[in-house]
DRENDO-1510 file (C-alpha; in Angstrom, 1 decimal, always signed):
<recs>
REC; n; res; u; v; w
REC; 1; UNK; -4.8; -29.4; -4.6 .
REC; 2; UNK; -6.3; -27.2; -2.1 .
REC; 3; UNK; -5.3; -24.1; -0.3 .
REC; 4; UNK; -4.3; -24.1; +3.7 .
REC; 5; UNK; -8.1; -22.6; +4.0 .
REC; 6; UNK; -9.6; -25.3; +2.6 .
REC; 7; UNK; -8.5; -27.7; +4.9 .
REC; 8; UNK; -9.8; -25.3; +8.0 .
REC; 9; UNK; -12.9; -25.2; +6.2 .
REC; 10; UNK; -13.6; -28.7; +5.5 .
REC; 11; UNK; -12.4; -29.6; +9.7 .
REC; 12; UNK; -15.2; -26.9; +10.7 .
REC; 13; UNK; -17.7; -28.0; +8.4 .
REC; 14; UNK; -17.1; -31.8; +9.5 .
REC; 15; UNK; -17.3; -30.5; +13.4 .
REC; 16; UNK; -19.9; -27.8; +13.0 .
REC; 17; UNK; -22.2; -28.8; +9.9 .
REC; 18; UNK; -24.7; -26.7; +11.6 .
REC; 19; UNK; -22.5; -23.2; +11.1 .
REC; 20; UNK; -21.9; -21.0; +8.2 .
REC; 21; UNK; -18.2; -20.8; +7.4 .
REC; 22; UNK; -18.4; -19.2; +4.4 .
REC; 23; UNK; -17.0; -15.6; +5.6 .
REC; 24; UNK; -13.6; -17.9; +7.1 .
REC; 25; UNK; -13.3; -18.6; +3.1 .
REC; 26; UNK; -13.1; -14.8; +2.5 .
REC; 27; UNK; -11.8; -13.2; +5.4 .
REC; 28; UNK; -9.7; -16.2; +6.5 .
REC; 29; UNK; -7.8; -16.3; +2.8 .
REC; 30; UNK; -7.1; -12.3; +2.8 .
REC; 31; UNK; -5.7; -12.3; +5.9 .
REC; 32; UNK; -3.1; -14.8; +4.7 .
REC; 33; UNK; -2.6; -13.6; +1.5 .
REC; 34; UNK; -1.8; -10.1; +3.6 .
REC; 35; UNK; +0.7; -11.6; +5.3 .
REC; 36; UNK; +2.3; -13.5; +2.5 .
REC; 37; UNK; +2.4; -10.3; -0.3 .
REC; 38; UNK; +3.9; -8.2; +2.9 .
REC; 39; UNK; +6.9; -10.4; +3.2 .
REC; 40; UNK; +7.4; -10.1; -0.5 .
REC; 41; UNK; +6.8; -6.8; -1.0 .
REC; 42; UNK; +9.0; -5.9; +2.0 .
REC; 43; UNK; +11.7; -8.2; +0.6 .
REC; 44; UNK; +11.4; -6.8; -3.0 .
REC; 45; UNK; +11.6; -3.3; -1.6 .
REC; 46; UNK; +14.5; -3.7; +0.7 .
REC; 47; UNK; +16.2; -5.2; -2.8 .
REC; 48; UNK; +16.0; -1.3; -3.7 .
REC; 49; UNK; +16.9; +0.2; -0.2 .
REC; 50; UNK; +13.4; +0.7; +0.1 .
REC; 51; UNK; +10.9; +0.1; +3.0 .
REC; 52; UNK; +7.3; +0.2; +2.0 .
REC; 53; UNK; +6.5; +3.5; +3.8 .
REC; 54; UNK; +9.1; +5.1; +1.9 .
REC; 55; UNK; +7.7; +3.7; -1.0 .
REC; 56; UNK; +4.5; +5.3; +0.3 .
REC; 57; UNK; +5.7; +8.8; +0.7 .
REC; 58; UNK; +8.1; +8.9; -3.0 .
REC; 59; UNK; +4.6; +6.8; -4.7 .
REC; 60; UNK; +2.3; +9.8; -3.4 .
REC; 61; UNK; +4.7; +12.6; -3.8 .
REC; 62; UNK; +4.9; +11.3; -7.6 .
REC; 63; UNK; +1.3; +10.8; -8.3 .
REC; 64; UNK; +0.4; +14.4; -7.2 .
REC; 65; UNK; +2.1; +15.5; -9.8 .
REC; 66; UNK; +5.0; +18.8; -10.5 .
REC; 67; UNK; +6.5; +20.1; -8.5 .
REC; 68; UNK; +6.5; +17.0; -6.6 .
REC; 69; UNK; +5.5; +18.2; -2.7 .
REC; 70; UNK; +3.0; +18.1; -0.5 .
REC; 71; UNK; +2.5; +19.2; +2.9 .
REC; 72; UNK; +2.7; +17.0; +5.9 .
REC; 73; UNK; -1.1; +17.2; +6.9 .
REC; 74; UNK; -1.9; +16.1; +3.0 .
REC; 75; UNK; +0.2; +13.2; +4.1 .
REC; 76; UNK; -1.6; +12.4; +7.3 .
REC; 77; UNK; -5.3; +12.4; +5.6 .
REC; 78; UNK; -3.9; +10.3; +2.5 .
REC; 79; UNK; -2.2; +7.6; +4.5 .
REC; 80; UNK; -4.0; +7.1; +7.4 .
REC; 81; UNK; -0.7; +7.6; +9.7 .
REC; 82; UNK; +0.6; +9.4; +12.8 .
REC; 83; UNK; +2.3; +13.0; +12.8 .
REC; 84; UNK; +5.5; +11.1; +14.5 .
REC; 85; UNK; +5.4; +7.7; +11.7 .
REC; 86; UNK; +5.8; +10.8; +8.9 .
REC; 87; UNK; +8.5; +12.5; +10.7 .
REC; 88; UNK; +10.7; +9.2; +11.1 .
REC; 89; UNK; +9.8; +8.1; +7.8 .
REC; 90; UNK; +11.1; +12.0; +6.2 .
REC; 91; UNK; +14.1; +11.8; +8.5 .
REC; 92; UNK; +15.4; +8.9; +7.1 .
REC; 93; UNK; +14.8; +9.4; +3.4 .
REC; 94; UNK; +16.2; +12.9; +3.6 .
REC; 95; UNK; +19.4; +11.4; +5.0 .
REC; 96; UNK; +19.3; +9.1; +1.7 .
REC; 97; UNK; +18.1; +12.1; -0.3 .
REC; 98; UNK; +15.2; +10.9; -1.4 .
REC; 99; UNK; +13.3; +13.9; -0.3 .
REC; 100; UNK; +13.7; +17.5; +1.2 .
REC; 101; UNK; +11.6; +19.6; +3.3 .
REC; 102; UNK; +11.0; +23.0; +2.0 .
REC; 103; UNK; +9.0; +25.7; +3.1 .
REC; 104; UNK; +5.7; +26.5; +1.5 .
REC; 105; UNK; +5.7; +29.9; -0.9 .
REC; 106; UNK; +2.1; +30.8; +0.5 .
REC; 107; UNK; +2.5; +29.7; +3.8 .
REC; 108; UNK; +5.8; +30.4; +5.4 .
REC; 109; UNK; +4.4; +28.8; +8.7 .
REC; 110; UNK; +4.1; +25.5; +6.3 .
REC; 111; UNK; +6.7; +23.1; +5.2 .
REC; 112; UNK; +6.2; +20.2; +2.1 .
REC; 113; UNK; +7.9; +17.6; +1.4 .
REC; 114; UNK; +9.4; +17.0; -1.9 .
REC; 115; UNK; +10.8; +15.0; -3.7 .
REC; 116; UNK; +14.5; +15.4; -4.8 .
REC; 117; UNK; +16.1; +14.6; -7.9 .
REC; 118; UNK; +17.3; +11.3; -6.7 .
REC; 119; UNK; +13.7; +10.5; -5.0 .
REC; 120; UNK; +12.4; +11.1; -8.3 .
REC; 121; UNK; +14.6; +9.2; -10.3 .
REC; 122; UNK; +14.3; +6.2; -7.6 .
REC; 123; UNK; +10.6; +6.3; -7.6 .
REC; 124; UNK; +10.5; +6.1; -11.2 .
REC; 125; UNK; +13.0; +3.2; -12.1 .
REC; 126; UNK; +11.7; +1.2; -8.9 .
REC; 127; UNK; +7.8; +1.8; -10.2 .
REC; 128; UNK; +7.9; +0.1; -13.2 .
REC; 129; UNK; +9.1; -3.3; -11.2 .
REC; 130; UNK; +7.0; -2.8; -8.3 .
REC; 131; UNK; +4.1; -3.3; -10.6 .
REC; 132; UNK; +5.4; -6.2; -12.3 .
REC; 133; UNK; +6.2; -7.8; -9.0 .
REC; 134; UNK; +2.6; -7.2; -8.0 .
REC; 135; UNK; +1.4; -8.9; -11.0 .
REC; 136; UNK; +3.9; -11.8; -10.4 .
REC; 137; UNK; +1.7; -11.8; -7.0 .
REC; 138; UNK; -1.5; -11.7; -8.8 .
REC; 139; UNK; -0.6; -14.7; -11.6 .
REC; 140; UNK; -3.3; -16.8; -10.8 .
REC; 141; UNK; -5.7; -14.8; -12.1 .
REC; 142; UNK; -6.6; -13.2; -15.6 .
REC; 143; UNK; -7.4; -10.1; -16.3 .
REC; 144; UNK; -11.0; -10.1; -15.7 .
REC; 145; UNK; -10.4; -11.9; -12.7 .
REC; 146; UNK; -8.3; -9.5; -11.6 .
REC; 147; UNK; -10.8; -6.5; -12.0 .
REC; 148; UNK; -13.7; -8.5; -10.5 .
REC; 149; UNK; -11.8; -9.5; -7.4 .
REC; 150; UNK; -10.5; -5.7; -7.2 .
REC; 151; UNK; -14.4; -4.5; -7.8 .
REC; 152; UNK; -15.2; -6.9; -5.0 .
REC; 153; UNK; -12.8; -5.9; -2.4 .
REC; 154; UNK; -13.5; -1.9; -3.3 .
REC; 155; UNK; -17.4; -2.7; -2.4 .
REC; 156; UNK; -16.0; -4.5; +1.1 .
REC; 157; UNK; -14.0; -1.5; +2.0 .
REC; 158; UNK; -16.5; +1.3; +1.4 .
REC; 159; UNK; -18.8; -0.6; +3.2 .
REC; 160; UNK; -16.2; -0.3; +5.8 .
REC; 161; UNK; -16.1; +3.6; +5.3 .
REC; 162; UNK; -13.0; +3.4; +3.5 .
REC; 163; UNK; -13.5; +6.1; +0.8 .
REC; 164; UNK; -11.8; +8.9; -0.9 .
REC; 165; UNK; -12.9; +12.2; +0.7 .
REC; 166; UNK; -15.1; +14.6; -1.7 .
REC; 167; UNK; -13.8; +17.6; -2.6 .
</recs>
């Protein structure tokens, strides 16, 4: 049984023997499978009051370690988002008190974002399952297919520019 790309490929093929169609069997399949794993991640989330930028912001404010905080312009060059899209997305988890905004020791002009108890707590009960949901997403492949596709798609987005800044 084939996937619904196949079937694209093998009408294009048929109609344009004369084209190369391989990059539809790349390009063409992640832009599906994007839309697919959204809907279920989205849905898995909202099963834990969750939308996936809030998962964003309680994700990076627990990866970058005690005490938990970093300012909003950390935010901005880590995910790629608008001053405004941060602001919603801290209004509304500080009305679930997920986070809180204090201001920074150094810095008085400066104000992180931190995690609260309950953030942290939330982040780290709805991790574990997050990660077992993506592998639920990821079943048809082993392990070693799993890091080869990942190696793969890492080389197509720094050839894209998408890499971690130095310093």
């Amino acid at each position: 049984m084939a996937d619904a790309v196949s079937a694209v490929l093998a009408q294009w093929r048929e109609e344009r023997p004369d084209l190369d169609f391989t990059p539809i069997g790349v390009v063409g399949r992640i832009m599906r499978l994007s839309r697919l794993w959204d809907k279920e991640i989205k849905d898995f989330l909202a099963g834990h009051d969750l939308e996936p930028g809030e998962f964003d912001i309680l994700s990076t404010l627990r990866r970058s370690g005690e005490p938990y905080a970093l300012t909003a312009g950390t935010f901005l060059k880590e995910s790629l988002v608008t001053t405004g899209a941060i602001t919603l997305r801290v209004d509304r988890m500080e009305k679930k008190g997920l986070v809180s905004r204090v201001r920074d020791d150094v810095d008085r002009r400066s104000v992180k974002i931190r995690l609260t108890e309950r953030g942290l707590e939330v982040i780290d009960r709805v991790l574990p399952l997050h990660l077992a949901n993506e592998a639920r997403l990821l079943s048809g492949l082993d392990r070693d297919g799993r890091e080869n596709l990942a190696g793969a798609l890492a080389a197509v987005l720094e050839s894209h520019g998408d890499t971690t800044p130095a310093g």
